[in-house]
LUMKEMAR-464801 format. One record per residue (C-alpha): residue number from 1; residue in three letters; x, y negated, z negated. Coordinates in nm, 3 decimals. Layout:
N
+-----+---------+---------+---------+---------+
! num ! residuo !       X !       Y !       Z !
+-----+---------+---------+---------+---------+
! NUM !     ALA !       X !       Y !       Z !
...
+-----+---------+---------+---------+---------+
# end
This chain:
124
+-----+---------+---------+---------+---------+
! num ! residuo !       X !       Y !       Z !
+-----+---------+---------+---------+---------+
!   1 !     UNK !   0.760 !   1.327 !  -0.540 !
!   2 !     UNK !   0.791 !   1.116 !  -0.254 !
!   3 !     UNK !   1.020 !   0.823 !  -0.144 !
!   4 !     UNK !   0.942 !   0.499 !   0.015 !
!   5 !     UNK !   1.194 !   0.279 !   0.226 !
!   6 !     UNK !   1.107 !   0.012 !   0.370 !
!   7 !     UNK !   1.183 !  -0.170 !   0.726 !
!   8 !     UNK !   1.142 !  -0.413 !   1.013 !
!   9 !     UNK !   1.124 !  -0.732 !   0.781 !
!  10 !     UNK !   1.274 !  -1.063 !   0.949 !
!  11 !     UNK !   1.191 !  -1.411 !   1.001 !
!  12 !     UNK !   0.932 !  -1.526 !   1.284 !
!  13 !     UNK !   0.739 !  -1.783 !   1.437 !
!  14 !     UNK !   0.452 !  -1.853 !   1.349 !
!  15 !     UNK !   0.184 !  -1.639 !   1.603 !
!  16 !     UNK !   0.473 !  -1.392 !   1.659 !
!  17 !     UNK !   0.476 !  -1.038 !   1.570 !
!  18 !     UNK !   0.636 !  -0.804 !   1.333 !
!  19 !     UNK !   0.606 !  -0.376 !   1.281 !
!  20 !     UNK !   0.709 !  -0.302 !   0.953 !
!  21 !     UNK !   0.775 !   0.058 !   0.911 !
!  22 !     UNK !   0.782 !   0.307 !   0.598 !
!  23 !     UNK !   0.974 !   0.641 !   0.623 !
!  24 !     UNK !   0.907 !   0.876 !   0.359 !
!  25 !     UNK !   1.117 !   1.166 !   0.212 !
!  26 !     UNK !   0.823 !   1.369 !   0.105 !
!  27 !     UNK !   0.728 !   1.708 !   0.277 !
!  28 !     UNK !   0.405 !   1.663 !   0.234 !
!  29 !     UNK !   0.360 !   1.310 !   0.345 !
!  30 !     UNK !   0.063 !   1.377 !   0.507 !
!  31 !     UNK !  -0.162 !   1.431 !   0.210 !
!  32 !     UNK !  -0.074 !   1.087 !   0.072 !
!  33 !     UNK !  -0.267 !   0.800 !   0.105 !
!  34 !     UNK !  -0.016 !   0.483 !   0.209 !
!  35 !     UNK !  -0.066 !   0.128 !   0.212 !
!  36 !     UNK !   0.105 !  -0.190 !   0.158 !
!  37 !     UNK !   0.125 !  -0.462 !  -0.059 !
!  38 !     UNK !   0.286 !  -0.809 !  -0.099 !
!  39 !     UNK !   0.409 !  -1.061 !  -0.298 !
!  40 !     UNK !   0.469 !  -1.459 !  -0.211 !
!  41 !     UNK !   0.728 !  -1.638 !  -0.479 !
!  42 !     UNK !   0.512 !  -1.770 !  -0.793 !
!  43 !     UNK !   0.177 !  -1.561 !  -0.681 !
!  44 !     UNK !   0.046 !  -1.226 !  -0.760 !
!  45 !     UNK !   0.123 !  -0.879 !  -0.543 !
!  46 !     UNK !  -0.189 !  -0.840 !  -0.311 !
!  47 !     UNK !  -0.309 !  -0.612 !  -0.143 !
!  48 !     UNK !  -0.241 !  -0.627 !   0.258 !
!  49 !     UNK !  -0.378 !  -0.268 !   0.390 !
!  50 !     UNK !  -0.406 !   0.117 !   0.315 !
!  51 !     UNK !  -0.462 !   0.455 !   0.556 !
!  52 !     UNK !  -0.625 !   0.702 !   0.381 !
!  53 !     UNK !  -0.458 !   1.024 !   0.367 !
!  54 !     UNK !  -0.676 !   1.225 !   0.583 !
!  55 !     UNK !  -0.594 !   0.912 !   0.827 !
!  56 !     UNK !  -0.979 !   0.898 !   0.907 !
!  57 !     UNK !  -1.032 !   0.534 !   0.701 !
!  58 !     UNK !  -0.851 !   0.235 !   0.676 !
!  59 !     UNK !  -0.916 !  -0.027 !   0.469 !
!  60 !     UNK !  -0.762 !  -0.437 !   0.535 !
!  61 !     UNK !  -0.769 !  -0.741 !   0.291 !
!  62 !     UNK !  -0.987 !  -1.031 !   0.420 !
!  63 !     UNK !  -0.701 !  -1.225 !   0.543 !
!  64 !     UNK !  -0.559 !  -0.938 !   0.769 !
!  65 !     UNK !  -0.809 !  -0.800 !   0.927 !
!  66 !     UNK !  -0.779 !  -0.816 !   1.317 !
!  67 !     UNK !  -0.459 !  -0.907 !   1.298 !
!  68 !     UNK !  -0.259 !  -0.617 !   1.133 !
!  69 !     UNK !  -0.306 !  -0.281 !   1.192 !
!  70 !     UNK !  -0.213 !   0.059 !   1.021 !
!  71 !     UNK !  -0.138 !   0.352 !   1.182 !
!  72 !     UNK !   0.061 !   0.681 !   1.067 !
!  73 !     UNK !   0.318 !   0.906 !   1.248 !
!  74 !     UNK !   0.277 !   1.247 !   1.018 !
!  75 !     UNK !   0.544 !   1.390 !   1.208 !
!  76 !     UNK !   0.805 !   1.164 !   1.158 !
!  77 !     UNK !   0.689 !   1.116 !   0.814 !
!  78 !     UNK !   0.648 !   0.738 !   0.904 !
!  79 !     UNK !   0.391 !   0.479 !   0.855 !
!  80 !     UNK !   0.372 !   0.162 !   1.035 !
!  81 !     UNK !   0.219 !  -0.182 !   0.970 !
!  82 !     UNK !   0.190 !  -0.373 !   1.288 !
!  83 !     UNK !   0.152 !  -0.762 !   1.229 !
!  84 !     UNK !   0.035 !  -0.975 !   1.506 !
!  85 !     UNK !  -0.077 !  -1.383 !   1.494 !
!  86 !     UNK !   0.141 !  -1.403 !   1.188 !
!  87 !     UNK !   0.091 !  -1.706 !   0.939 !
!  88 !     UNK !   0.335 !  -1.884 !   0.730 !
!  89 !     UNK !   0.081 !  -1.751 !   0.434 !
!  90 !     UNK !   0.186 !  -1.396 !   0.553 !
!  91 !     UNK !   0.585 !  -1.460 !   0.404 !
!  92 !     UNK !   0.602 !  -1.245 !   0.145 !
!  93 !     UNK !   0.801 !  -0.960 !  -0.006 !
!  94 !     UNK !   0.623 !  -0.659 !   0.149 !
!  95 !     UNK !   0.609 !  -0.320 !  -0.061 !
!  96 !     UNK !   0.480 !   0.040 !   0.100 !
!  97 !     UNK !   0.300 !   0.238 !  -0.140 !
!  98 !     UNK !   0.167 !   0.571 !  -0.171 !
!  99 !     UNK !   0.011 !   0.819 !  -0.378 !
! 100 !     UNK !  -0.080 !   1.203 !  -0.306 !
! 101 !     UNK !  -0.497 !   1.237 !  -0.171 !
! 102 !     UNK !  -0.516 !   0.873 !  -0.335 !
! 103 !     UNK !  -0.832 !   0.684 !  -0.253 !
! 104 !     UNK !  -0.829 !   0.342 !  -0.045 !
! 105 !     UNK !  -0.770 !   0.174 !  -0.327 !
! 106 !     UNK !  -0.741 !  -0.195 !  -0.299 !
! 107 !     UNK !  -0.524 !  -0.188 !  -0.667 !
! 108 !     UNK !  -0.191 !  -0.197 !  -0.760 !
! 109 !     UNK !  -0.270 !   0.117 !  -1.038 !
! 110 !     UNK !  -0.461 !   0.298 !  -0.734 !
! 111 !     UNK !  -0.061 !   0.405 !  -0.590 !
! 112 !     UNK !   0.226 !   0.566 !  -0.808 !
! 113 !     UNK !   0.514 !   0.532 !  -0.551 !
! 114 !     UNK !   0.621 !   0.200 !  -0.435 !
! 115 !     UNK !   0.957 !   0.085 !  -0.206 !
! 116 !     UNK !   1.166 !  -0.145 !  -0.283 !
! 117 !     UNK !   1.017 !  -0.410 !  -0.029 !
! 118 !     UNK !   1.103 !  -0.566 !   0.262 !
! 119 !     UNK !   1.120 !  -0.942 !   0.347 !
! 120 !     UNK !   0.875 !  -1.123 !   0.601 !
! 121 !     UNK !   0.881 !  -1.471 !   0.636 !
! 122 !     UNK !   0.707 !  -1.626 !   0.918 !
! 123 !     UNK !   0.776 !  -2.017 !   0.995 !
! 124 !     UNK !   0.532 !  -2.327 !   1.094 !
+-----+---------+---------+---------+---------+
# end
């Protein structure tokens, strides 16, 4: 089992950055494949971005990509979602995710262990 908490949330401009971070409890963090989702009021949880467990792949929604990056910290059990040129479409609820040698899924069903989310709200 593993446990997800969630940080680094706030409220921006937008074009300003955020780093979310997720600490984990697990000892065996690094064989588990993390990502992120989020969820905007009155729309679906999406998928944001994932780090495979082996950290060798990464995979980024569409609407992400070149502006957030993943990157992991095995040693302090820690993985980080850097968020630059933030949107007000980026305000959401964001969630970390996990699940042990899980693929880079792009699914809400491809992770078992979620956070309990932290809140990003970036303003026009």
């Amino acid at each position: 089992q593993v446990q997800l908490v969630e940080s680094g949330g706030g409220l921006v401009q937008a074009g300003g950055s955020l780093r979310l971070s997720c600490a984990a409890s697990g000892r065996t963090f690094s064989s588990y494949t993390m990502g992120w989702f989020r969820q905007a009021p009155g729309k679906e949880r999406e998928f944001v971005a994932a780090i495979r467990w082996s950290g060798d792949r990464t995979s980024y929604a569409d609407s992400v990509k070149g502006r957030f990056t993943m990157s992991r910290d095995n040693a302090k059990n820690t993985m980080y979602l850097q968020m630059n040129t933030l949107k007000p479409e980026d305000t959401a609820v964001y969630y970390c995710v996990a699940r042990f040698q899980g693929p880079l899924g792009t699914s809400r069903y491809d992770y078992n262990y979620w956070g309990q989310g932290t809140q990003v709200t970036v303003s026009s």
